[in-house]
C-alpha positions as CSV (number, residue, x, y, z in Angstrom):
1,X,-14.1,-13.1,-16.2
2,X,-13.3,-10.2,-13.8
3,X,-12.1,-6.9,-15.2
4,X,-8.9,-6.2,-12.9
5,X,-8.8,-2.4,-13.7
6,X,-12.2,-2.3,-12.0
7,X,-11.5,-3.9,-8.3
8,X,-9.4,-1.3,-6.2
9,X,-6.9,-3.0,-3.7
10,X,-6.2,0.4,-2.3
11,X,-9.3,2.3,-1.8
12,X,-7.1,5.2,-0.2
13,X,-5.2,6.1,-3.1
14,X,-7.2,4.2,-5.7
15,X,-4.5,1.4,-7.1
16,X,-6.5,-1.5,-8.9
17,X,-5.6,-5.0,-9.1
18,X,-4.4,-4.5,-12.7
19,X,-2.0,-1.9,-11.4
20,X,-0.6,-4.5,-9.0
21,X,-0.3,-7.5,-11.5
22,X,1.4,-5.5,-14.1
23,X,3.9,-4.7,-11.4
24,X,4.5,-7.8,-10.4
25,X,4.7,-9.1,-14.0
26,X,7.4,-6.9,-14.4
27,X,9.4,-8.5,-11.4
28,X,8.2,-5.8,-8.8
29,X,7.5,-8.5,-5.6
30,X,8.8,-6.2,-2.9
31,X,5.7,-4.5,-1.3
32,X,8.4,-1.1,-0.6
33,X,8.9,-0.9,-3.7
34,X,5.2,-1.5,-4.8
35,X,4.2,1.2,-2.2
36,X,6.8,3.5,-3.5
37,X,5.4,3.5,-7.0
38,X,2.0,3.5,-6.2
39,X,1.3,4.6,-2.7
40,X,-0.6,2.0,-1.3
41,X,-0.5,2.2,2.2
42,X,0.4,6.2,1.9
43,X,-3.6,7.1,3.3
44,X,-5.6,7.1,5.7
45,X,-5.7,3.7,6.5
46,X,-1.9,3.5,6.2
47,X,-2.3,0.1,4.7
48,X,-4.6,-1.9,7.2
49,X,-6.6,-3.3,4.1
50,X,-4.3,-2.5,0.6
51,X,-0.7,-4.3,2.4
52,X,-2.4,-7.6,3.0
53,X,-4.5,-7.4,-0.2
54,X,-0.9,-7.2,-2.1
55,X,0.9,-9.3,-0.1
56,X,-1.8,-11.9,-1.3
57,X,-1.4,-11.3,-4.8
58,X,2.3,-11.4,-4.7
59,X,1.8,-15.0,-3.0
60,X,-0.4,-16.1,-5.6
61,X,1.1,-14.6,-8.9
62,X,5.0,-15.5,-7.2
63,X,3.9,-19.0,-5.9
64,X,6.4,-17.2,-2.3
65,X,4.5,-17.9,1.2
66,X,2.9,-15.4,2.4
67,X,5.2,-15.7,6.1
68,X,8.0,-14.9,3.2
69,X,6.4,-11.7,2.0
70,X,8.0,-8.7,3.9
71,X,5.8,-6.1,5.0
72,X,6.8,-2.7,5.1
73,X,6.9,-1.2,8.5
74,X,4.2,1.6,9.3
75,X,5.9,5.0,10.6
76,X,3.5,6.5,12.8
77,X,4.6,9.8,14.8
78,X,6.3,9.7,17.5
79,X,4.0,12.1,19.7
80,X,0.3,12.9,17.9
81,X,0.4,16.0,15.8
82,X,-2.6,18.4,15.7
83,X,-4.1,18.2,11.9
84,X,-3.5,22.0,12.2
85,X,0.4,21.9,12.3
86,X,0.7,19.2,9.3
87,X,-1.1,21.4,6.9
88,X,0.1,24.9,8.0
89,X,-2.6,26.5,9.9
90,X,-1.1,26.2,13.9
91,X,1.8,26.8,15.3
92,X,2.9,23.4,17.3
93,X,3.7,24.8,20.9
């Protein structure tokens, strides 16, 4: 048997498949609300690999279709932002 507190959905943030489970075991199925509590889909990746991972275990621990599962939207900016400006070392001109 496979120890679920060892496989990391979201390698960004580092939420395991545990985390996930115990979530949805406590009737957390919405993937927003997932996200907010654990931040998947909050790093660098901004959920390319964790949103689908959870979407899947949501399908299979729910017995929901996947197509049913809604996935968050991802908020990119609206113009790029120098890395500079987001943590406080250039002024955005």
């Amino acid at each position: 048997m496979t120890d679920k507190s060892k496989i990391i959905i979201c390698r960004c943030n580092e939420v395991t498949q545990k985390e996930i489970e115990d979530l949805i075991d406590q009737g957390i199925t919405d993937i927003e609300m997932i996200k907010r509590i654990t931040h998947i889909g909050m790093g660098p990746c901004q959920g390319r690999t964790c949103i689908p991972l959870v979407a899947g275990i949501i399908a299979r621990k729910t017995g929901m279709r996947i197509e049913d599962i809604v996935i968050p939207a991802t908020r990119i900016p609206v113009r790029p932002v120098a890395m500079g400006v987001l943590v406080g070392g250039d002024d955005e001109e």
